[in-house]
Steps between C-alpha positions, in 0.01 A plus 500: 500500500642821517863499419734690734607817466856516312691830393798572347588583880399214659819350522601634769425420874587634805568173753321571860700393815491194701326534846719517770611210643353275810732644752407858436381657804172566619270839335339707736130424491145644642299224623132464561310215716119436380219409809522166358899427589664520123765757467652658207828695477601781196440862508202700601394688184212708675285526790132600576290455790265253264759312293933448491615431156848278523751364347605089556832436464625148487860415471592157527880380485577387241180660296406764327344796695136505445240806568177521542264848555182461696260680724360406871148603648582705781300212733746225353808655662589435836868677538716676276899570528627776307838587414691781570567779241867370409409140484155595297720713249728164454235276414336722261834505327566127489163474371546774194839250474277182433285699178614797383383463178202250536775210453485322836310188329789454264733556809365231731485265176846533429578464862296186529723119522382260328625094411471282316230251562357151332198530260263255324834213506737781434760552756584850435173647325350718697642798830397489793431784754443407900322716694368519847089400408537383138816317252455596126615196277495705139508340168394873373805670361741746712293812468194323597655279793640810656227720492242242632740438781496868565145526479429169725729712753300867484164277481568268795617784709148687396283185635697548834344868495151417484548180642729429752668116498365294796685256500835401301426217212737169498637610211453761229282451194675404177356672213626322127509804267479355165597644180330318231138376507637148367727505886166614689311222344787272592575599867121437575467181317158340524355797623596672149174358357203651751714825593429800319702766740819639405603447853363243780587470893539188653428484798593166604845529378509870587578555141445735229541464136439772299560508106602749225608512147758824435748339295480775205452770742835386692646476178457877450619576848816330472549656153439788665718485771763360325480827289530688815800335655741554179364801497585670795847311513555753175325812665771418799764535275360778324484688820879426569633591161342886546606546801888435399482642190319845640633476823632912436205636339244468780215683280533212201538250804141568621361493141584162441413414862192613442392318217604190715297581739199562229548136342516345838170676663348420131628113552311546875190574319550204239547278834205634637281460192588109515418447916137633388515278206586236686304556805186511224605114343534367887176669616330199497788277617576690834114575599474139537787401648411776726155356566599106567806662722240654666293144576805318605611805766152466654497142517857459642596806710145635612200344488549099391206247502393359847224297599212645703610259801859714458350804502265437759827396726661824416750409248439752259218684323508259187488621109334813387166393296501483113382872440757693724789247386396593128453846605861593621636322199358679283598835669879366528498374145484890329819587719687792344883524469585876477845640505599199655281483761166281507173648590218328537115610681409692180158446352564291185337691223388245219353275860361824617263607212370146452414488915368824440249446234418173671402714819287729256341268341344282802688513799658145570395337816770464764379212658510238227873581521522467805315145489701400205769202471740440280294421181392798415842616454525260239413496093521173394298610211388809258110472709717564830736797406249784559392345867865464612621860383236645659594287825857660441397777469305550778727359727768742392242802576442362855798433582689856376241679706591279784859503447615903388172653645395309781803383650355244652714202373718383806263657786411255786122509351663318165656213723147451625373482179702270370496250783127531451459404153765236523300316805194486259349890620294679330664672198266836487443511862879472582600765214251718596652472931817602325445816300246562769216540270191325367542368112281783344649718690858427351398438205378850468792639610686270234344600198552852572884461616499291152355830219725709753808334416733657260874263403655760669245458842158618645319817297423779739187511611 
């Protein structure tokens, strides 16, 4: 493991400010309504007559403030309220006030309340975070409990995007973060023995447990930030001593100033050098918390299992099939936090040359996705590995086309499908009545939206 990175000037921090408090009062915000009823609130970022990029804001008493960017099809939106000038001008500002320099995630994580809460017998060994659609139950250390929590927040609030809840759950999902593999194996008992995952989602219990071993990694960190807290108690003092002592001789006042102002944007750099080391040991931990999060929001808030006699009476749609449940995981579970913010709809790189050479080599065939159940998501054994990433990946290729080119998640058309395939329909023949064309068809249009794709979107033509 990499260590992280520690200077001579990395003991010194600068602390970043609480949020404001729950009875601040409200920001002025743009809103836009989508065809299909959801509306989002934040600022308009830019406007064309075939897309409107946006900014979510979310702010929550109580709660950090969360942001989101995103971008609507010009045939998703329905109406849009814009600010005026003055109000526009203090929004922008509030929002330059959340990151100024790329620190919001550290912001909301100090901001964050946490307590104390019981874990494997112990009364007090583990914090606990409540949220609206999810309570973290942590037995991860500090830095790990608070960023998930974060995280949980920005990716819950991106499912809502692309997804809009349905209907509001009983209760919220608990997810058990674990912080050594011996506590995973504990927490799922029994199930320890035939469960290879670093993360499962029950269902049932409306549960997820998800594992991970940082202990000399947190070790560091807490070195580390131990360092940083002496540190910058002494760079305080520093700072006062000058300014007394050179309080006539402005010129020799701004030398030393300066050179305080040198360590401390050098100790900013430090900081930043150990978020991208940490972000690079958690990698792994948060894209799968991301993508079971993702399986229990579908299954409590929009689209939860319902017999075909339910859905035949009209009380919902019922659960998306294997392939496009699979699909939008795997798209949520390479969500990016930048400067704060998270940003997900990207084309996953590492995912994207593998689908890529798969759609050279012999183009897949959409249909045996679309027939497929749940076993072929499955690799119960070496002999089955190569069948079920190629099921993934598929799936994933479908359903970002469908999804970020398409736009065709959400439509009335997808309702139909779904109620379709859920009353025992035809799989092809339904999918094919909702992207309104026949198999070969799409699937011509697939591979080539598939060697067009770049991570950073669609190659020019």
């Amino acid at each position: 493991m990499r260590t992280l990175t520690l200077t001579l000037l990395a003991t010194f921090l600068t602390t970043a400010s609480a949020q404001p408090p729950a009875a601040a009062p409200a920001w002025p915000l743009d809103e836009v309504t989508l065809r299909n009823g959801a509306r989002f609130q934040g600022l308009l970022l830019k406007e064309t007559p075939a897309v409107t990029d946006f900014r979510v804001v979310i702010r929550k008493p109580g709660r950090p403030t969360m942001t989101l960017t995103t971008s609507f099809a010009a045939r998703e939106v329905a109406t849009v309220k814009r600010l005026g000038d003055a109000d526009r001008a203090a929004l922008q500002a509030k929002l330059a006030e959340l990151d100024p320099r790329g620190e919001g995630e550290r912001k909301q994580m100090d901001a964050l309340e946490l307590a104390d809460a019981e874990w494997l017998g112990k009364p007090a060994g583990a914090r606990r975070y409540a949220s609206e659609r999810f309570v973290l139950v942590s037995g991860a250390s500090e830095e790990v409990t608070r960023r998930a929590a974060v995280r949980l927040e920005q990716i819950y609030a991106a499912f809502t995007r692309f997804l809009p809840p349905r209907r509001t759950p009983e209760r919220p999902t608990t997810v058990l973060l674990a912080g050594r593999a011996e506590d995973y194996r504990q927490l799922l008992g029994r199930d320890a023995l035939t469960v290879l995952n670093a993360a499962i989602y029950d269902s049932a219990a409306n549960r997820i447990v998800c594992g991970s071993d940082l202990r000399e990694f947190d070790e560091q960190l807490t070195a580390s930030r131990a360092k940083h807290k002496l540190g910058r108690a002494k760079l305080d003092e520093y700072e006062a001593e000058v300014r007394v002592l050179f309080r006539q001789s402005k010129p020799e006042l701004d030398r030393h100033l300066a050179v305080v102002q040198r360590e401390r944007e050098r100790l900013r750099e430090a900081d930043r050098q150990n978020s991208l080391a940490f972000d690079r040991a958690t990698r792994r931990l948060f894209a799968i918390l991301y993508h079971e999060a993702f399986h229990s929001y579908l299954a409590t808030s929009v689209y939860p299992p319902a017999t075909p006699e339910e859905v035949r009476a009209g009380r919902g749609p019922g659960e998306l099939p294997r392939w496009l449940n699979e699909g939008l995981a795997q798209i949520f579970e390479t969500a990016v936090v930048e400067a704060g913010e998270l940003r997900v709809g990207h084309a996953d790189a590492e995912r994207l040359e593998r689908a890529q050479a798969l759609f050279r080599a012999r183009p897949p065939s959409v249909g045996e996705v679309l027939r497929a159940g749940p076993e072929q998501y499955l690799a119960a054994h070496s002999g089955q590995k190569s069948d079920a990433s190629r099921a993934y990946l598929v799936s994933w290729a479908v359903t970002f086309h469908l999804t970020f080119e398409r736009r065709v998640l959400g439509t009335p058309e997808f309702a139909k499908y779904l109620e379709t395939v859920n009353t025992g329909g035809d799989p092809v023949a339904a999918f094919e009545a909702w992207v309104g064309q026949d198999l070969p068809a799409f699937e011509a249009e697939l591979r080539e939206a598939v060697l067009r794709l770049t991570p950073d979107g669609p190659a020019k033509r």
